[in-house]
C-alpha positions as CSV (number, residue, x, y, z in Angstrom):
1,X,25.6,-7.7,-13.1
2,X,22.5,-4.9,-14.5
3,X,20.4,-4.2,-11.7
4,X,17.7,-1.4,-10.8
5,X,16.8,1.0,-8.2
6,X,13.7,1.0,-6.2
7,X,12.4,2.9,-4.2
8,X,8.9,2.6,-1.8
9,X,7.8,5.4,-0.7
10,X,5.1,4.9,1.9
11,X,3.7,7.8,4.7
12,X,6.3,6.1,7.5
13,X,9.1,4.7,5.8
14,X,11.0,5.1,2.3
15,X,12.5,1.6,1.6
16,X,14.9,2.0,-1.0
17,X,16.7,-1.5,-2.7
18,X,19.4,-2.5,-5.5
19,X,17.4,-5.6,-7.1
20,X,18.9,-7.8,-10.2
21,X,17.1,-9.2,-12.6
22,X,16.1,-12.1,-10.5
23,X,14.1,-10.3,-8.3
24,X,16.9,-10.5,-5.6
25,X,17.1,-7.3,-3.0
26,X,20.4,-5.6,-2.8
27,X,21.6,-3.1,-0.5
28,X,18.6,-2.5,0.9
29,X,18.0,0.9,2.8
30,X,15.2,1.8,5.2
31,X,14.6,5.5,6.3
32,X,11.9,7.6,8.5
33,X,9.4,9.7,5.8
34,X,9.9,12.9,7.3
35,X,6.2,13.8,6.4
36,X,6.2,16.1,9.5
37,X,8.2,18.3,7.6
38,X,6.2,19.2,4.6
39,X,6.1,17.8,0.7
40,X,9.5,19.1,0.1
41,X,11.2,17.5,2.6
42,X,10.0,14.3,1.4
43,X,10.9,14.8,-2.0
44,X,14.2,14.9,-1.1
45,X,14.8,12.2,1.3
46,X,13.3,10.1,-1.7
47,X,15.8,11.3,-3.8
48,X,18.4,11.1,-1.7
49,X,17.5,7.6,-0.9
50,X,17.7,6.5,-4.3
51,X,21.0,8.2,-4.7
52,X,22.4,6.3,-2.3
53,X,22.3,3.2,-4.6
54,X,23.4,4.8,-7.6
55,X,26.2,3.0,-9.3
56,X,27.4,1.6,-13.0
57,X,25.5,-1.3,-12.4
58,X,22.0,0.6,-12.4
59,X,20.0,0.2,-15.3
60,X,16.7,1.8,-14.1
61,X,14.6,3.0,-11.6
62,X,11.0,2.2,-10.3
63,X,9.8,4.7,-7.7
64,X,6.1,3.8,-6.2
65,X,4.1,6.4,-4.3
66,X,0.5,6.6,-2.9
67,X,-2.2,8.3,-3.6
68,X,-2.8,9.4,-7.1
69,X,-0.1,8.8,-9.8
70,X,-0.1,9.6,-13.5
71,X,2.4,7.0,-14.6
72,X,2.4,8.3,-18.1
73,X,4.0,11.8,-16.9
74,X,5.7,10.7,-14.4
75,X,4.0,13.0,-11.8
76,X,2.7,12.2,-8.0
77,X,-0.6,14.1,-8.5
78,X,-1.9,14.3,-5.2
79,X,-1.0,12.0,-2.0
80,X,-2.7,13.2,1.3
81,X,-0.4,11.5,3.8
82,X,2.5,12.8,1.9
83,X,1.2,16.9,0.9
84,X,2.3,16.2,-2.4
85,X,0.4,17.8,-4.9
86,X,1.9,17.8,-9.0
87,X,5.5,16.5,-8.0
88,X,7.1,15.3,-11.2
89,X,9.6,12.4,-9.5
90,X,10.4,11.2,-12.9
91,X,11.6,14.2,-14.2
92,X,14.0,14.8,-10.9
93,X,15.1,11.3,-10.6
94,X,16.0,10.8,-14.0
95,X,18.3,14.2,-13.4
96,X,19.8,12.7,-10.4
97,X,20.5,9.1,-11.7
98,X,21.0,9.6,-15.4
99,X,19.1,5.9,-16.2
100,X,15.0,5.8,-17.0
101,X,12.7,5.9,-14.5
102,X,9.1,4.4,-13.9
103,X,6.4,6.1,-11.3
104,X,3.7,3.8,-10.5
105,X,1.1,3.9,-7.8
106,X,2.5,1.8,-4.5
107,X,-0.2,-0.7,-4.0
108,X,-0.2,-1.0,-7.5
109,X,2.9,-1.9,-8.2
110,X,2.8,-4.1,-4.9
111,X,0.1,-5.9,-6.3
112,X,1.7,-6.6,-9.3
113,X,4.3,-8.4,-7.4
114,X,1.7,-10.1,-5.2
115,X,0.7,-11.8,-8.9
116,X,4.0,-12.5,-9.1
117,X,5.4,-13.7,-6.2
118,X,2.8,-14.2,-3.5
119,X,-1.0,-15.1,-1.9
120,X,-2.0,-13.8,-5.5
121,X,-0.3,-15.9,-7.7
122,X,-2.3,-18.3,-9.6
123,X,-5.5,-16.5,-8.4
124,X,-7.4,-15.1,-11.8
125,X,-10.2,-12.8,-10.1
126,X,-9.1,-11.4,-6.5
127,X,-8.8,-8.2,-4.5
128,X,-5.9,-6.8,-3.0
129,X,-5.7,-4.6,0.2
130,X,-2.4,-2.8,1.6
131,X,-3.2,-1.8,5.1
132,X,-0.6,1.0,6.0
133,X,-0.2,4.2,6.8
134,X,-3.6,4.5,4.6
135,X,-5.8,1.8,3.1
136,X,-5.5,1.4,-1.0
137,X,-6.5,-1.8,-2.8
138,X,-5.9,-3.6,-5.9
139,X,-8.8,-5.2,-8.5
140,X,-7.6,-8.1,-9.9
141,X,-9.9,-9.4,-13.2
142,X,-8.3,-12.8,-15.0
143,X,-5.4,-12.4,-14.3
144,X,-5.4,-8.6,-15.2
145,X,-4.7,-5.5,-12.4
146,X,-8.1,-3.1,-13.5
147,X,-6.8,0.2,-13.7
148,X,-10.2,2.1,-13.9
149,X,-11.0,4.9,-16.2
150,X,-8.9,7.9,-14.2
151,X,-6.5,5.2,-12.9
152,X,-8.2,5.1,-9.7
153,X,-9.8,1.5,-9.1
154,X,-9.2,-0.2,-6.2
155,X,-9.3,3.2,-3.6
156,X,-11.6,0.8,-1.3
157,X,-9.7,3.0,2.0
158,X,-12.3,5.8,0.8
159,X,-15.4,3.7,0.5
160,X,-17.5,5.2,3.1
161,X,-18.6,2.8,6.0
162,X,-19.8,5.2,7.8
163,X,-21.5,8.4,5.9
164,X,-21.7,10.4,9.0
165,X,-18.7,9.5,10.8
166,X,-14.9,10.4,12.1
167,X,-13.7,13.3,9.2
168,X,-10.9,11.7,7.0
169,X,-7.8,13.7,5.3
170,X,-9.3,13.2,2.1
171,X,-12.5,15.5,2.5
172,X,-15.2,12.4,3.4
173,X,-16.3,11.2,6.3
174,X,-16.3,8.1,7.7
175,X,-13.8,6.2,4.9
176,X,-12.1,2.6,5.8
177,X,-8.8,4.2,6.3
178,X,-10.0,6.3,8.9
179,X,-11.2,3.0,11.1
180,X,-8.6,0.5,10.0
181,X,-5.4,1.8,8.4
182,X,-2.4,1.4,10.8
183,X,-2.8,5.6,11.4
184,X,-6.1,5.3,12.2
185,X,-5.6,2.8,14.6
186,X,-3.0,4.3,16.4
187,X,-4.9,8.1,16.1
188,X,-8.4,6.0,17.4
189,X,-6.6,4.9,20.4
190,X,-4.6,7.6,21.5
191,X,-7.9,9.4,22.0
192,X,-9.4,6.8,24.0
193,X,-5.7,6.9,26.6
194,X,-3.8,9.6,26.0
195,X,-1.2,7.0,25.1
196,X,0.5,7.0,21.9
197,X,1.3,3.5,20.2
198,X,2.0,2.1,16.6
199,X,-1.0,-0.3,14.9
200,X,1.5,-3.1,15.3
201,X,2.2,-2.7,19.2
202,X,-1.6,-2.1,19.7
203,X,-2.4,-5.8,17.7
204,X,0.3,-7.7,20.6
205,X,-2.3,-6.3,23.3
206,X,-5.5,-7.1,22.3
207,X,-7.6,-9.4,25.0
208,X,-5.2,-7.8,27.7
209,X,-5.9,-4.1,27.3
210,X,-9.9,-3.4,26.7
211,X,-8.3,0.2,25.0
212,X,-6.8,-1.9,22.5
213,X,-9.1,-4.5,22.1
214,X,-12.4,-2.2,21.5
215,X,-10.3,-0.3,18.7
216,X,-9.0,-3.3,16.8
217,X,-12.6,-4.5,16.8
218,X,-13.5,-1.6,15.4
219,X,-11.3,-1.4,12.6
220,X,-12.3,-4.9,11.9
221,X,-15.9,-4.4,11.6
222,X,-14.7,-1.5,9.1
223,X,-12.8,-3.9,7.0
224,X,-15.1,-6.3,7.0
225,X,-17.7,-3.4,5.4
226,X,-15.6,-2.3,2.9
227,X,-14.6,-5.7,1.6
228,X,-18.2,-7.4,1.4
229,X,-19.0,-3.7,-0.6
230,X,-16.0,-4.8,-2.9
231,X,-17.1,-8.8,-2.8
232,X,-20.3,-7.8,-4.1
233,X,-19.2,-6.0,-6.5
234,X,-16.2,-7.5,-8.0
235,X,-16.9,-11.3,-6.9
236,X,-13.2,-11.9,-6.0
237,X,-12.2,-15.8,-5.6
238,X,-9.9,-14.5,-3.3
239,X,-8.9,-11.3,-1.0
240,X,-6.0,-10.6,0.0
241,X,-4.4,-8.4,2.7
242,X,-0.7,-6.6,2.7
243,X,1.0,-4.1,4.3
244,X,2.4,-3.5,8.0
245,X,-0.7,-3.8,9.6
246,X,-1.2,-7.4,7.8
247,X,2.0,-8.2,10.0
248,X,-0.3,-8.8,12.3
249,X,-1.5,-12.5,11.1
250,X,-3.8,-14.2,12.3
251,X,-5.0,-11.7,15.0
252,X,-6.2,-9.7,11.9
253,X,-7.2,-12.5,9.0
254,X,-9.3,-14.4,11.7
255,X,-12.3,-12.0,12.5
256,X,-12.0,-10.0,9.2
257,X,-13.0,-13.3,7.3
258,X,-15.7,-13.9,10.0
259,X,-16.8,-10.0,9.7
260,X,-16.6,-10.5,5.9
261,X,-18.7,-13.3,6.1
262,X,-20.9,-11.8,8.7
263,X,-22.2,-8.9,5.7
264,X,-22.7,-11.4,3.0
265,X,-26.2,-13.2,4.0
266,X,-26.8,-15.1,0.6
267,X,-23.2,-15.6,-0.8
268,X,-20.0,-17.7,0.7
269,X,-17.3,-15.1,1.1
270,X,-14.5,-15.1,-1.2
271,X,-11.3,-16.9,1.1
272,X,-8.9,-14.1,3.0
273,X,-5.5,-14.7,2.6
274,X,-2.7,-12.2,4.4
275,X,0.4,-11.4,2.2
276,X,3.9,-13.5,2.3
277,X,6.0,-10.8,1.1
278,X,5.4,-8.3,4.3
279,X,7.2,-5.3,3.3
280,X,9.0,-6.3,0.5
281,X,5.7,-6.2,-2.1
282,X,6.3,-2.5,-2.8
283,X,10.3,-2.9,-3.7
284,X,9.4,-5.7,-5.4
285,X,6.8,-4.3,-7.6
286,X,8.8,-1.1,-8.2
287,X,11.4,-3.6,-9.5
288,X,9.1,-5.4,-11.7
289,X,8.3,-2.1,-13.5
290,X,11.6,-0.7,-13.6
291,X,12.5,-4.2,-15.4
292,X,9.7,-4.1,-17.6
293,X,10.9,-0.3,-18.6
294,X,14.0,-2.0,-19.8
295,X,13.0,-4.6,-22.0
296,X,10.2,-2.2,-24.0
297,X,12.6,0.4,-24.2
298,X,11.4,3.1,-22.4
């Protein structure tokens, strides 16, 4: 049976699947993103991840990335969590596996399969928010994902919520992703104990450990900034929120709805939903794409 390759590559983990035309995983691999060891390194543990499900089977790839992505080359322009700057994946992958390959942007691509297959689905105007390693976002406008006129919409984990605050990687100050991505989290409360912890163990202390709860309702109030920002402007009927750090349920949902709804004095906040698909929505959508590739012949 045809199947594709693909690959999400995120700032902690590349997930790497086989997935038929179904939508079914196969063989699905996980590995570390060995970011600490500069741009090249990554590059080839993506590689080598999607070699690692190379077979006769394999009909395409879809490889999603963060940061920025020029889809038509094929090239991973610039990711900050990653060092990549002008890495043409396409090109190298299509060397390595000998079948077409698709580069998308990761939440992106994740979105499209949150139309597709979760909280999003039947939902014609919403906005999407992965909460990982970084914060990135998708605008959803009848039923349409809004690309923007560089291919940049959605980049709400660099709206400023605070103009003079903690420096982010990017260049800015004060962005979303610096409060509430899973990273920040984790950097925000090292500093306050000297103890290092992922986003996800943090969220299964909060109300027992005043460290954790103080940063969590940080990050909140953060979220809740950027999203009434992106419910003014883009009138969602409903947001949703994805990623790791939306592994946390209810514990996050809960007070970013109220926090939503605490910024919006005139208006009924759009409904928060968290994501079903966990860490699947990136394989998923790189799936989807490589798919599509196939049937327009590309």
């Amino acid at each position: 049976m045809p199947e594709v390759i693909a690959v999400d590559v995120g700032g902690t983990s590349i997930r790497a699947a086989a997935i038929d035309i179904d939508g079914e995983l196969r063989r699905e691999r996980v590995r570390e993103t060995p970011a600490a060891d500069g741009p090249d390194a990554v590059v080839a543990a993506v590689r080598a991840a999607a070699r690692e499900l190379a077979g006769p089977d394999v009909v395409a790839a879809g490889v999603v990335v963060p940061g920025v992505v020029d889809t038509a080359a094929g090239i991973a322009r610039y990711a900050t969590n990653l060092g990549w700057r002008d890495v043409p994946l396409r090109d190298l992958l299509t060397a390595d596996l000998g079948v077409p390959v698709v580069v998308e942007h990761d939440v992106r691509a994740a979105g499209r399969a949150e139309l597709a297959f979760g909280s999003a689905r039947g939902a014609g105007d919403c906005l999407l928010v992965w909460l990982g390693t970084g914060i990135a976002g998708v605008v959803v406008a009848d039923g349409r994902i809004l690309d923007g006129a560089k291919r940049m919409a959605g980049e709400i984990g660099h709206v400023p919520v605070w103009p003079d605050g903690e420096p982010c990687a990017c260049g800015q100050r004060g962005c979303t992703e610096v409060y509430a991505s899973a990273a920040g989290i984790a950097r925000r409360y090292l500093a306050r104990t000297g103890v290092r912890l992922a986003a996800a163990e943090i969220a299964t202390r909060l109300h027992t450990d005043p460290a954790a709860t103080a940063v969590w309702a940080e990050a909140v109030d953060a979220l809740g900034l950027a999203l009434a920002s992106g419910t003014l402007l883009l009138d969602p009927a409903v947001i949703v929120l994805g990623g790791g750090l939306a592994g946390a349920g209810a514990a996050l949902r809960e007070p970013v709805a109220a926090a939503l709804a605490a910024r919006l004095a005139w208006r009924a906040a759009p409904e928060v939903r968290t994501s079903p698909l966990a860490g699947r929505a990136g394989l998923l959508g790189a799936g989807l794409i490589a798919w599509e590739a196939i049937r327009e012949g590309r």
